[in-house]
C-alpha positions in Angstrom: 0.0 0.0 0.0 1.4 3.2 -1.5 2.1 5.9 1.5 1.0 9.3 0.2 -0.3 12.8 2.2 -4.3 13.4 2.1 -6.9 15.7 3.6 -9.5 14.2 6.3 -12.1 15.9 7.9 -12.9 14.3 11.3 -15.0 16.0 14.6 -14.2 15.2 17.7 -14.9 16.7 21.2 -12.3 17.5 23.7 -11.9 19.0 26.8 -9.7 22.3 26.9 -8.4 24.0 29.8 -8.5 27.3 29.1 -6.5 30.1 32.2 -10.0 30.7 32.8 -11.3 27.7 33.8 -8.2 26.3 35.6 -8.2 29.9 37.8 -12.2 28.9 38.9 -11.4 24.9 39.7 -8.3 26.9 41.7 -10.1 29.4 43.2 -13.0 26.2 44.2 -10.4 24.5 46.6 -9.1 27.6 48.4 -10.2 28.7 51.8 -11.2 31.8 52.7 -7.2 32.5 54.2 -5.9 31.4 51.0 -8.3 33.5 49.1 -7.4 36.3 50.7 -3.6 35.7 50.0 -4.7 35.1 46.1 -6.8 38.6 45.8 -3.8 40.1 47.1 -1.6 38.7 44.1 -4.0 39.7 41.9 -4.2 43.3 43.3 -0.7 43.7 43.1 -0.8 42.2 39.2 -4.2 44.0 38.1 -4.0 47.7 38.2 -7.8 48.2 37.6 -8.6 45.7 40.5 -9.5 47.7 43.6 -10.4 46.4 46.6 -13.3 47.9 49.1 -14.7 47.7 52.0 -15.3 44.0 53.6 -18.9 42.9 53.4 -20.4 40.4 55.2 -22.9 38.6 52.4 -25.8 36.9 52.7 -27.0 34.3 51.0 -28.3 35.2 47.7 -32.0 34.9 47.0 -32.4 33.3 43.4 -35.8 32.7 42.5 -36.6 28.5 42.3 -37.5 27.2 39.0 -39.7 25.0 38.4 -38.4 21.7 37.0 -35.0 22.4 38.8 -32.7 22.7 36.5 -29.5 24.5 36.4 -29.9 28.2 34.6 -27.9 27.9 31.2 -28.0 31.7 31.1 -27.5 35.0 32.9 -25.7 35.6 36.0 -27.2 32.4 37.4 -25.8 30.5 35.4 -23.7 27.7 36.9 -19.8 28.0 36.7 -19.7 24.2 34.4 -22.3 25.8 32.2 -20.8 29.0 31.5 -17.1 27.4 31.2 -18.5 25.2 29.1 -20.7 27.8 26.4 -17.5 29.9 26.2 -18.5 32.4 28.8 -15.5 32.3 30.5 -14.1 34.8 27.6 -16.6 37.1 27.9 -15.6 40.8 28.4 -18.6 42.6 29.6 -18.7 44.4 32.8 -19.8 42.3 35.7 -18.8 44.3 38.8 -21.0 43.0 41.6 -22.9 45.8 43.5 -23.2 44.8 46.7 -25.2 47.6 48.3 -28.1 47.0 45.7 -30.8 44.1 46.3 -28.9 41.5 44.9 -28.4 40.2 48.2 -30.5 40.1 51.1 -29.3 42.1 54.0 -30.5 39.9 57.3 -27.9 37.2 57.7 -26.1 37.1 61.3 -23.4 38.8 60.1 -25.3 41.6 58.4 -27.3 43.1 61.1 -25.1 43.9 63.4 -25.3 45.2 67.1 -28.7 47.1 66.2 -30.2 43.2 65.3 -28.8 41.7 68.5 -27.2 39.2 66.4 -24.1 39.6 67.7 -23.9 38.4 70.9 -25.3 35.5 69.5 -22.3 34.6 66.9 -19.9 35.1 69.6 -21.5 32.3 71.7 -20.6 30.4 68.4 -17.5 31.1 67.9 -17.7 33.4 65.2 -14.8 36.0 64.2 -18.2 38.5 63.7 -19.5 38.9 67.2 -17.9 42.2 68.2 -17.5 44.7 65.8 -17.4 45.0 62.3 -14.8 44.1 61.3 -14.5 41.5 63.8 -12.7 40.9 67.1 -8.7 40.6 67.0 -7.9 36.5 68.4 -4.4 37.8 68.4 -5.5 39.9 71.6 -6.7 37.3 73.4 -3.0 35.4 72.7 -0.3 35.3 75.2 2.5 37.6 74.7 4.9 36.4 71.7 7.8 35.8 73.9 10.3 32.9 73.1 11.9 30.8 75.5 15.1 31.8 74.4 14.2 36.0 75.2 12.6 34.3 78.6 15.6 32.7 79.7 17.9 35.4 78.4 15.9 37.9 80.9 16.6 36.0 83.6 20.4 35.3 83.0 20.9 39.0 82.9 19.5 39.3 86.5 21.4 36.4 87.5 24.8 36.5 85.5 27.4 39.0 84.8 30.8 38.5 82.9 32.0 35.5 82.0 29.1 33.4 83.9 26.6 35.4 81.4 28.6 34.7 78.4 28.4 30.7 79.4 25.3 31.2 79.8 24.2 32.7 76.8 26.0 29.5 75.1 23.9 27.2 76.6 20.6 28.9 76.6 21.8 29.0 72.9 21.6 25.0 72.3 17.8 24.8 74.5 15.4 23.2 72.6 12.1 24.5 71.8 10.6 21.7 74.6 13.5 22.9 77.4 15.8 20.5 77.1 19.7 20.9 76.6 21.4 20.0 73.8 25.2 20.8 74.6 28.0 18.4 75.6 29.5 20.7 78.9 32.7 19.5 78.0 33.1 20.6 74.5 31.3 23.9 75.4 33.8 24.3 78.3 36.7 23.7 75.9 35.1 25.7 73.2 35.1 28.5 75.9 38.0 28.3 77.5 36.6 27.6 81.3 36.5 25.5 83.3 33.9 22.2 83.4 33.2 22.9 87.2 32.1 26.5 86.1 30.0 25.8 83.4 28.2 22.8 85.5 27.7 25.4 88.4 26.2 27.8 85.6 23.8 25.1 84.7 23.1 24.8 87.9 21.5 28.0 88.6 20.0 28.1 84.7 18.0 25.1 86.6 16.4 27.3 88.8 15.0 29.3 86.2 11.4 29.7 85.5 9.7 27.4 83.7 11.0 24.5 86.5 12.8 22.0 84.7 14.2 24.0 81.8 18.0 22.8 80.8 17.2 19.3 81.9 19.5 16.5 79.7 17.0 14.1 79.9 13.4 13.2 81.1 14.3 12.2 84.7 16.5 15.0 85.4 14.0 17.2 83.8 11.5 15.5 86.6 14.0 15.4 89.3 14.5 19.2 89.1 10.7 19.8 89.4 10.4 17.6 91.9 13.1 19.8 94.0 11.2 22.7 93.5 8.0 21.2 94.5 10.3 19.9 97.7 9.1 16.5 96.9 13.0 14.7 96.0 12.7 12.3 99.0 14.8 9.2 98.6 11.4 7.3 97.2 10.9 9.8 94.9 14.5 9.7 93.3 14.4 6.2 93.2 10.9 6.7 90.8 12.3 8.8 88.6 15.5 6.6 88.2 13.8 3.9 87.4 10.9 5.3 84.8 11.2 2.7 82.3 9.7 0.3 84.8 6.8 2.2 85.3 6.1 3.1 81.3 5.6 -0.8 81.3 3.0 -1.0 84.4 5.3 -3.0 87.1 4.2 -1.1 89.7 4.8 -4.2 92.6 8.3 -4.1 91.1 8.5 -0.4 91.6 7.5 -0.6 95.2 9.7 -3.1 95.9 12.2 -0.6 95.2 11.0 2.8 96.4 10.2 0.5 99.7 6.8 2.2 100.0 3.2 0.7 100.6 0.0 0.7 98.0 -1.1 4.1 99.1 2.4 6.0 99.4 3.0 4.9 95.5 -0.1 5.5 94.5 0.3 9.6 95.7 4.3 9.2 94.2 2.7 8.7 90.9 -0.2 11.2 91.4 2.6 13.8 92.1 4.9 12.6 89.0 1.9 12.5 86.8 1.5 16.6 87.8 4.9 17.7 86.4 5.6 18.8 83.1 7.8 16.1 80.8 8.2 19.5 77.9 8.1 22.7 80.1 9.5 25.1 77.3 6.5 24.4 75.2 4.9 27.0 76.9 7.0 29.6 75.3 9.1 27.7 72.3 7.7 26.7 68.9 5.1 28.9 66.6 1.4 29.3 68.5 -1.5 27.6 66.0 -3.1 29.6 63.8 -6.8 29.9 64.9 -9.1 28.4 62.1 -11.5 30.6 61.2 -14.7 29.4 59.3 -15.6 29.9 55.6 -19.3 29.6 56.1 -21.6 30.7 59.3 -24.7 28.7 59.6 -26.9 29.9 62.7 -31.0 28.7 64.1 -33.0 30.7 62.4 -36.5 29.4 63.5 -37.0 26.2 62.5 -34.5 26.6 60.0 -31.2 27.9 59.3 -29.2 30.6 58.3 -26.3 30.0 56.1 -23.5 32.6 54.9 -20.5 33.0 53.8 -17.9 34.8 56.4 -17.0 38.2 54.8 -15.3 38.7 57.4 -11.6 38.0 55.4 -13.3 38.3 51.8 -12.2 41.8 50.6 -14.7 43.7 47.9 -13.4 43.8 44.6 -13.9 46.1 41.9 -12.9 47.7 38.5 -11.7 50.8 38.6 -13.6 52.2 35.8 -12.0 55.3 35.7 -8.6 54.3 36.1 -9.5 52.3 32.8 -10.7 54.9 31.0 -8.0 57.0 31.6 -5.7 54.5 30.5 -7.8 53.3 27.9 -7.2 57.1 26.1 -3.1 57.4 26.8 -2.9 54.0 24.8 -1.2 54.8 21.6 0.1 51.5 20.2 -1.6 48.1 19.7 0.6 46.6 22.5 -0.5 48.8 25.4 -4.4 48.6 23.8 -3.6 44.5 23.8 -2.9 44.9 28.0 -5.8 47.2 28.8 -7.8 44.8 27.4 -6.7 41.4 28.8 -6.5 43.2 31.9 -10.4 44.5 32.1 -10.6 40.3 30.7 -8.9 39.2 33.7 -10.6 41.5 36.3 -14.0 40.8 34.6 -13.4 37.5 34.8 -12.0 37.3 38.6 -14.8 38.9 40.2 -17.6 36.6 38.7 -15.5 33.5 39.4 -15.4 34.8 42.7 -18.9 35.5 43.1 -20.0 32.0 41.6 -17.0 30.6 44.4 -19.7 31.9 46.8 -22.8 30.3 45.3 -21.3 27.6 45.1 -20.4 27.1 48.8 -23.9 28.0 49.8 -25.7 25.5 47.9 -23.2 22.6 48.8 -23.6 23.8 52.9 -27.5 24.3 52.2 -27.3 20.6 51.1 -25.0 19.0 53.7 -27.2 21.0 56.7 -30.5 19.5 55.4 -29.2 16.0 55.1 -27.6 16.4 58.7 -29.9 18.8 60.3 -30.0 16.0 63.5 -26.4 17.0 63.9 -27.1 20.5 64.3 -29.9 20.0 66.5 -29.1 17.1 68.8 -25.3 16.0 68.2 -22.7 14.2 66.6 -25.0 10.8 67.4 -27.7 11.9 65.3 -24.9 12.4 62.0 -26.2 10.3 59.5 -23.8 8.9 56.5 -23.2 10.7 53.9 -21.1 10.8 50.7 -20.0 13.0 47.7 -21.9 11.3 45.2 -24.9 12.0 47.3 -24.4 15.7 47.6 -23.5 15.9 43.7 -26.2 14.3 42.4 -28.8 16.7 44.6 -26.8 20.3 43.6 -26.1 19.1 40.2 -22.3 19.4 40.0 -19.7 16.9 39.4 -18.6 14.8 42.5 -14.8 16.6 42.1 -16.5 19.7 42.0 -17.8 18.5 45.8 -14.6 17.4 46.7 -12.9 20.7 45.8 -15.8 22.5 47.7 -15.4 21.0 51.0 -11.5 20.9 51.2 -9.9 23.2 53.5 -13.3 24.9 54.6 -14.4 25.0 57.8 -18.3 25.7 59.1 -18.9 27.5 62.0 -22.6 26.5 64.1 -23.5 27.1 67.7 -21.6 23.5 68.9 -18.5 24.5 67.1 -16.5 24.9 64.2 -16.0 21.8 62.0 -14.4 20.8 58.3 -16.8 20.0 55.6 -15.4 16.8 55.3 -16.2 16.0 58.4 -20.2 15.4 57.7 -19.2 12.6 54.9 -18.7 9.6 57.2 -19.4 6.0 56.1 -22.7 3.8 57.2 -22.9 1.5 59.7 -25.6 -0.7 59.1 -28.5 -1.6 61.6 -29.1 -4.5 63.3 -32.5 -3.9 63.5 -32.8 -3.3 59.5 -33.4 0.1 59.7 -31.5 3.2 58.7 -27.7 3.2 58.8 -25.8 5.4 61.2 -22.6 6.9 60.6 -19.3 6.1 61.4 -19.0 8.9 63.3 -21.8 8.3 65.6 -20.8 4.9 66.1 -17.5 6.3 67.4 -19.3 8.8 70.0 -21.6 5.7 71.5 -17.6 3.5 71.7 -16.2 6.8 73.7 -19.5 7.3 75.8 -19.1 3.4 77.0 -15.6 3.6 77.4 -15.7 6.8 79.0 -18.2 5.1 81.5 -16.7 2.5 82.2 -15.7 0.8 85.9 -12.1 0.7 86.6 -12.8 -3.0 88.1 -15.1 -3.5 84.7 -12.7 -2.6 81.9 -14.7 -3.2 78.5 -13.5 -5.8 75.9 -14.0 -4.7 72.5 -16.0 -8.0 72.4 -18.4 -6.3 75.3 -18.4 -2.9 73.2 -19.7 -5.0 70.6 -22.6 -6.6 72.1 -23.2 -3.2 74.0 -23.1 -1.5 70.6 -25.8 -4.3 69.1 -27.8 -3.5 71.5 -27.7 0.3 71.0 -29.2 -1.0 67.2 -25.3 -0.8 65.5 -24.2 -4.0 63.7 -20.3 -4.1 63.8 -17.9 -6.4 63.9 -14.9 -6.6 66.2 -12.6 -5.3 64.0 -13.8 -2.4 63.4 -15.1 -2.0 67.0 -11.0 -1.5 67.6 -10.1 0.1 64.1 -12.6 3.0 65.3 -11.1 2.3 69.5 -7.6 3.3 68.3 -8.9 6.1 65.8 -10.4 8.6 68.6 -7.0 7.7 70.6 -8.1 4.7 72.8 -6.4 1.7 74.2 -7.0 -1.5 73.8 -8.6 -2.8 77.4 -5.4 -4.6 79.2 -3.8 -0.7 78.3 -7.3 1.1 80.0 -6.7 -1.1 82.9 -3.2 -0.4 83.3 -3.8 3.6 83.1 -6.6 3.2 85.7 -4.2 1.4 88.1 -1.9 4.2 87.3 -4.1 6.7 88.3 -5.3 4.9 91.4 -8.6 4.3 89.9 
């Protein structure tokens, strides 16, 4: 067969990822942090981006159609539809006016002091409750001191000469939990002193506030509190030199050795169990960022009300005027070419934004009517749920859902959760009727657990048959994959802490 060049004509469809739609499937997984960091790029990038005052919004009030379909047109118009029509390259104004009706204006965070509502948001946790903008979390944070500046203060007051400058070397090598890191001897060699000196410096760096600080290792870090507490009896030191033996449980053993009776061992440990094994935590390492929710969902009635937290959304805008001025300065086809990609971008920003938001609503809308016994009763009332589920009943694509409820967190009067956290797998009846969720499951296992007797430690084969009768069928297995998951032992380990802790 002769190889020669021809013409076909063949139609296909393909997918193509245009900047436009890989920005709004980027934009979908960002939280409300993030977003901020990404508006402020985009600031910086887009000279006709502006950015106003922050608005708490509502959610929107879209008018319900009647066979419940998706609008394919206008600014309803769902983000797949529009990416898909082309829309995305669309360069009409759309500047969102958010002091016009568009949006009603009686949402928690909308009202204000003059609605009362704000009182009520602080009792759930929301970053709302005070002012406008908000109250500052950072003011209710403990001075940003290291333990490093802490310790330093005190050398000064207690040092002088070369004793400070030995001291400074071995406040130096502290870790961030207390603990000493140096080798004396090479730090004395490296110094040019003396080891006696730099062992008596140590000394008094011991005494220093927080109790145990410079400790070489666990039991001198308890031994040193135990001083200070004036509790370093001979009994006492020969607990803490031999810790190992009570990590395993071999408590007679430790008696033995300590010489003391049931009850004096039993306050020895009591007292141990009081001191503090990382005592420079309290000023070393970075303090946790406070999480602060994407969506606020609040009793409204007998329903609720669902929002997005404006609270760390910024308002943007196109400077119109900036753009026209520009717009008449451009001479050349290049600086005519930027104008108008950038109007594109900023065009395009704020309505990807905007349908962000919808977007959110009507997955949270969906996941608190599902798991409205949640919200009212608890976490035993969560009822299984999956992304399919939700996908099916908004419409979008199950990665859509996914890239909803990553890295978002919802705020609601018993606390601030992750979306991710109301999709939980079923646990089927034993009765026959409806499964419960995974998560409930693991609620009724720490109740039972929680009440248990120290002389009537429950196997997971008891949890089992106590769980049956609750209405869960489970088997053993997962009885201890879901012990070990919220952080509890297995019953021989229970029974050993309660010994521990004298019952």
């Amino acid at each position: 067969m002769a190889l020669s060049p021809r013409l076909d004509l063949r139609q296909s469809q393909s997918l193509v990822m245009t900047p436009q739609l890989q920005q709004a499937i980027k934009l979908l997984a960002l939280s409300n942090l993030e977003l901020e960091a990404f508006i402020g790029s985009e600031l910086e990038r887009n000279p006709l981006l502006e950015a106003g005052e922050i608005v708490a919004r509502a959610t929107p009030e879209q008018p319900e159609r009647p066979d419940g379909a998706e609008p394919t047109s206008g600014p309803d118009a769902g983000a797949d539809t529009l990416i898909g029509r082309g829309a995305g390259e669309a360069d009409s104004p759309l500047d969102v006016d958010y002091s016009a009706e568009t949006f009603i204006d009686d949402g928690p965070a909308d009202g204000g002091a003059s609605r009362g509502t704000s009182g009520d948001l602080m009792s759930m946790g929301s970053p709302l409750g005070s002012s406008e903008d908000g109250p500052d979390f950072d003011s209710f944070a403990a001075p940003e001191i290291g333990l490093y500046e802490h310790l330093m203060q005190q050398a000064g007051a207690a040092f002088s000469g070369t004793e400070l400058l030995i001291a400074t070397q071995l406040i130096g090598q502290i870790d961030d939990a207390g603990y000493l890191e140096a080798n004396l001897l090479e730090t004395a060699y490296r110094l040019g002193v003396s080891l006696a000196l730099v062992e008596a410096v140590l000394t008094v760096i011991h005494g220093f506030d927080p109790a145990g600080v410079g400790a070489r290792s666990l039991a001198e870090c308890i031994a040193i509190q135990a001083r200070e507490a004036d509790r370093y009896d001979p009994a006492m030191a020969k607990l803490i030199d031999n810790l190992e033996l009570l990590a395993r449980g071999q408590i007679p053993h430790l008696r033995r050795i300590c010489g003391v009776d049931d009850e004096d061992m039993t306050d020895m440990i009591r007292e141990l169990r009081s001191y503090d094994p990382k005592p420079g935590l309290r000023y070393g390492g970075d303090r946790p960022a406070a999480v602060v929710p994407d969506v606020l969902v609040s009793p409204a009635g007998k329903s609720w009300s669902i929002e997005i937290n404006g609270a760390t959304l910024p308002r943007l805008l196109v400077n119109r005027r900036y753009h026209a001025q520009l717009a008449a300065g451009a001479r050349d086809k290049t600086a005519r070419a930027w104008l108008s990609d950038s109007l594109a971008s900023a065009n395009w920003l704020i309505k990807a934004l905007d349908q962000r938001q919808r977007t959110i609503l009507k997955v949270t809308e969906e996941i608190v009517r599902r798991q409205e016994g949640f919200f009212r009763h608890g976490v035993t009332h969560l009822r299984p749920l999956t992304l399919k589920a939700i996908a099916e009943e908004v419409g979008l694509h199950e990665s859509t859902i996914s890239r909803v409820t990553s890295n978002k967190y919802l705020a609601c009067p018993r606390g601030t959760f992750e979306l991710k956290y109301f999709f939980t797998s079923a646990i089927q009846s034993a009765d026959g009727g409806e499964a419960a969720s995974a998560e409930a499951v693991k609620s009724h296992i720490r109740a039972l657990i929680a009440e248990e007797k120290p002389n009537a430690i429950l196997s997971d084969d008891t949890l089992v048959e106590l769980l049956r009768e609750k209405g869960f069928d489970i088997a053993r297995r997962t009885v201890a994959k879901y012990r070990e998951a919220i952080g509890l032992g297995s019953s021989v380990q229970r029974r050993r802490q309660k010994a521990l802790r004298g019952g």
